[in-house]
C-alpha atoms as one frame of an Amber mdcrd trajectory, in Angstrom:
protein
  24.294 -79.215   5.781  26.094 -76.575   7.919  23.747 -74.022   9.621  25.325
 -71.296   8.427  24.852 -71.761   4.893  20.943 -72.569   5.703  20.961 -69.332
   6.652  22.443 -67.556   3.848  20.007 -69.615   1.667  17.323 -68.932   3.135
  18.134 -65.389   3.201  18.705 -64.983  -0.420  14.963 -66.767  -0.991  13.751
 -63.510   0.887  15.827 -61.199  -1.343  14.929 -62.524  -4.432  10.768 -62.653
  -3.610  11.283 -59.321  -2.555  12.660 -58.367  -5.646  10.318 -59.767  -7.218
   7.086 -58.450  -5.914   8.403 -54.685  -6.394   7.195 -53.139  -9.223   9.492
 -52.003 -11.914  10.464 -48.303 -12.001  11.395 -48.276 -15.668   8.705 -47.008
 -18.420   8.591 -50.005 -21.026  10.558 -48.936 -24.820   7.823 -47.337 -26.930
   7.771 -49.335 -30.178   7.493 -45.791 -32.023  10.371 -44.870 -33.701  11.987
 -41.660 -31.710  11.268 -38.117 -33.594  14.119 -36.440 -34.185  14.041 -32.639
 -33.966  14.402 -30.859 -37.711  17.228 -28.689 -37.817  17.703 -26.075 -40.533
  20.568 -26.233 -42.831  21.033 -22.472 -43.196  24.725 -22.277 -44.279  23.512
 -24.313 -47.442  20.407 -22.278 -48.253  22.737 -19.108 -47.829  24.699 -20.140
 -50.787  21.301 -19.995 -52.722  21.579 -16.915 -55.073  17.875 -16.006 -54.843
  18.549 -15.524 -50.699  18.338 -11.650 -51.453  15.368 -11.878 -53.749  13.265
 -13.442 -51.316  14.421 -11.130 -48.415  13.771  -7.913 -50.335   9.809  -9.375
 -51.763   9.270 -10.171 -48.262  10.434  -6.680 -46.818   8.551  -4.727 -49.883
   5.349  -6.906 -48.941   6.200  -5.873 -45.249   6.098  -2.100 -46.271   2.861
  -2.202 -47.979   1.234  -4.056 -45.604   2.327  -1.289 -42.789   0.836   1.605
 -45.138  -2.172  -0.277 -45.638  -3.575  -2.065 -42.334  -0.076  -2.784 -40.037
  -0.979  -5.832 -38.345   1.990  -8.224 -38.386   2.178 -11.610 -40.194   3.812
 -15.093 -39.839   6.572 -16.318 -41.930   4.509 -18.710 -43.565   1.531 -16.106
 -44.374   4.207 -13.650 -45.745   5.415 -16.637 -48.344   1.836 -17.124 -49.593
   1.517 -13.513 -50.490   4.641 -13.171 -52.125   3.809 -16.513 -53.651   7.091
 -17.870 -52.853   7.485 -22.042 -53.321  10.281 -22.536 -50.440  11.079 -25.655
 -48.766  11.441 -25.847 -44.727  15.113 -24.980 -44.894  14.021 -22.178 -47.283
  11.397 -20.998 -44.603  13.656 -21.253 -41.711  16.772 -19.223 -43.482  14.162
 -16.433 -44.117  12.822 -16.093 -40.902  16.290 -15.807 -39.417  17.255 -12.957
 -41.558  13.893 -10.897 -41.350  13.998 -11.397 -37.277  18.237  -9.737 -38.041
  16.764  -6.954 -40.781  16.864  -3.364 -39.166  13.632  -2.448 -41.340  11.817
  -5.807 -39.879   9.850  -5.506 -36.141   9.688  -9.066 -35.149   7.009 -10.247
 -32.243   8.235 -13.165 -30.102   5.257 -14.078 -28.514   3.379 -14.459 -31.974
   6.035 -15.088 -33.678   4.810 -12.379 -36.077   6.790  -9.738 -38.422   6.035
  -6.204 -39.481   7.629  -3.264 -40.968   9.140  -0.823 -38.823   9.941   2.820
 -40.767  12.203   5.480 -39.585   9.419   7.087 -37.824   5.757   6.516 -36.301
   4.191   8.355 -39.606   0.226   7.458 -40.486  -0.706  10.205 -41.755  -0.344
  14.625 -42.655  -1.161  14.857 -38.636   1.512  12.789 -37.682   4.361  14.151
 -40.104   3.504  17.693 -39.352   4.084  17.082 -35.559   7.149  15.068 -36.132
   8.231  17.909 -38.309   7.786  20.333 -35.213   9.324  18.468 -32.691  12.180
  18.171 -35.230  12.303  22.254 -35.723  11.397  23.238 -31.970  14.041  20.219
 -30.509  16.988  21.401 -33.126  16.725  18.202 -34.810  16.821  19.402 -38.307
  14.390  18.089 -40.871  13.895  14.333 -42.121  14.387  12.607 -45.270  11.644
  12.506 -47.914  12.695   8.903 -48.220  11.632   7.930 -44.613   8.354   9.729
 -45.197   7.739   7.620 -48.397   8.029   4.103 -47.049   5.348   5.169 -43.842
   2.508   6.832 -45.770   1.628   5.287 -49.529   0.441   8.455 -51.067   3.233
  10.698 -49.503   4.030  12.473 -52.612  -0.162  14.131 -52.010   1.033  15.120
 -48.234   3.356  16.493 -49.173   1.300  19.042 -51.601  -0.687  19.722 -48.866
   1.432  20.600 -46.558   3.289  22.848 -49.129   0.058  24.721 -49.781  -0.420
  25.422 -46.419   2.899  27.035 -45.856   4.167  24.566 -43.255   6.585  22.458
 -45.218   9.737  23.668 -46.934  11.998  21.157 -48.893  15.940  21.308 -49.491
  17.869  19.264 -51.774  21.007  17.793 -50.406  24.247  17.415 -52.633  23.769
  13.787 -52.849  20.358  14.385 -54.298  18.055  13.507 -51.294  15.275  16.032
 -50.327  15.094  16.943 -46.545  11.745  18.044 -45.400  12.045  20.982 -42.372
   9.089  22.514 -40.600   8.514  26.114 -41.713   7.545  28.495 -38.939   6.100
  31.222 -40.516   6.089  33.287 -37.556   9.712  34.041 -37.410   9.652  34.719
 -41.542  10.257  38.753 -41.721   8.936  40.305 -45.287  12.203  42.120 -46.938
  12.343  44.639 -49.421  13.391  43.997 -53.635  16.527  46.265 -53.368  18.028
  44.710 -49.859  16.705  41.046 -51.745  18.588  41.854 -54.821  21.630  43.237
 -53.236  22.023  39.726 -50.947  21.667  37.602 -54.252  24.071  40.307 -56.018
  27.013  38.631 -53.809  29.067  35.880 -55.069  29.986  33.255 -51.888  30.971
  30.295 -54.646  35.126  31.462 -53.820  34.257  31.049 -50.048  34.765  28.004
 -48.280  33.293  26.949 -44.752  36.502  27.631 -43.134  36.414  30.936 -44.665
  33.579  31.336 -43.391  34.739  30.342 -39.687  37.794  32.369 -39.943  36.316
  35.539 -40.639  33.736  35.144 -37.640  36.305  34.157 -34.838  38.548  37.176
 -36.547  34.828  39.575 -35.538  34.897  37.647 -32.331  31.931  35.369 -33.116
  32.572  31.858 -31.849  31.019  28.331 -33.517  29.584  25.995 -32.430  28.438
  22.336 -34.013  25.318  21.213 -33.971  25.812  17.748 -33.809  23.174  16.479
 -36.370  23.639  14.476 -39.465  20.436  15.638 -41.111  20.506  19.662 -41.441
């Protein structure tokens, strides 16, 4: 047999027991089936009808939980106690819109969910000095509305604050009451005949441009506030 191909043979026999004493790099196939991850069908729960019915229990149950103890809650805690029966698509749809709802604080780390009002209110103490910082920043005053959804038994604050001669409350045109700060220390005592003579004249006729053109006709210039909520 020619040398040459002695040689090769011989050098494949080393190959191939070389081969074969290294140990295979390759995990062996588990004979478990592979998990697959669950993905939500969310477009297909939107089209449920009762979508907005779940989102505004949970948000109500959000609310009351803030006036009460405001610690936040899981998704799946918050569907007990609104006794909701919703599947995992169900679950997953709602979580997406509370963690997207302006009037919903959502906690990544603990993948948790409270309310979160207008403002930090607890309690008289805290309204009051919001109230203040309002009148003394030029803020204006803050809706009644705001106020209810922070402290459950607003409507008894309120009183309070009425009797002590710190609150004052104006309607708007569109029927919502605005609370303002009243700062009795600027509040001059007038006489009946200058009170009656001010309420004697009729402004219904006069318009707020009127009103604008007469002062930068005295020389009195004005200015806008700025604020929404006056």
């Amino acid at each position: 047999m020619n040398s040459n191909l002695l040689q090769q043979h011989a050098a494949f026999k080393r190959q191939a027991a070389a081969a074969n004493s290294t140990p295979s790099s390759s995990k062996p196939r588990s004979s478990e089936p592979s998990k697959k991850r669950f993905k939500p069908d969310l477009k297909a729960v939107s089209q449920n009808p009762n979508t907005f019915k779940w989102l505004k229990l949970s948000v109500d149950k959000l609310k009351k939980r803030y006036q009460k103890e405001r610690k936040p809650i899981s998704v799946e805690d918050l569907i007990k106690a609104i006794r909701l029966d919703l599947d995992p698509h169900e679950k997953s749809w709602l979580a997406n819109a509370l963690k997207e709802n302006i009037k919903v604080e959502y906690d990544r780390e603990k993948d948790k969910f409270a309310f979160k009002p207008a403002y930090p209110i607890h309690n008289k103490v805290d309204l009051l000095t919001i109230l203040r910082d309002h009148y003394e920043t030029g803020m204006g005053g803050i809706l009644e509305a705001d106020v209810k959804e922070c402290i459950m038994k607003h409507d008894e604050v309120l009183e309070e604050l009425k009797s002590e001669g710190l609150l004052r409350v104006v309607a708007r045109s569109d029927k919502q009451s605005v609370l303002f700060y009243r700062d009795t220390s600027i509040e001059t005592p007038m006489e009946s005949q200058f009170q009656e003579l001010w309420n004697s004249v009729s402004v219904r006729e006069i318009t707020e441009q009127d009103i604008e053109n007469y002062l930068k006709r005295v020389g009195i210039s004005t200015q806008s506030t700025g604020h929404n909520t006056k």
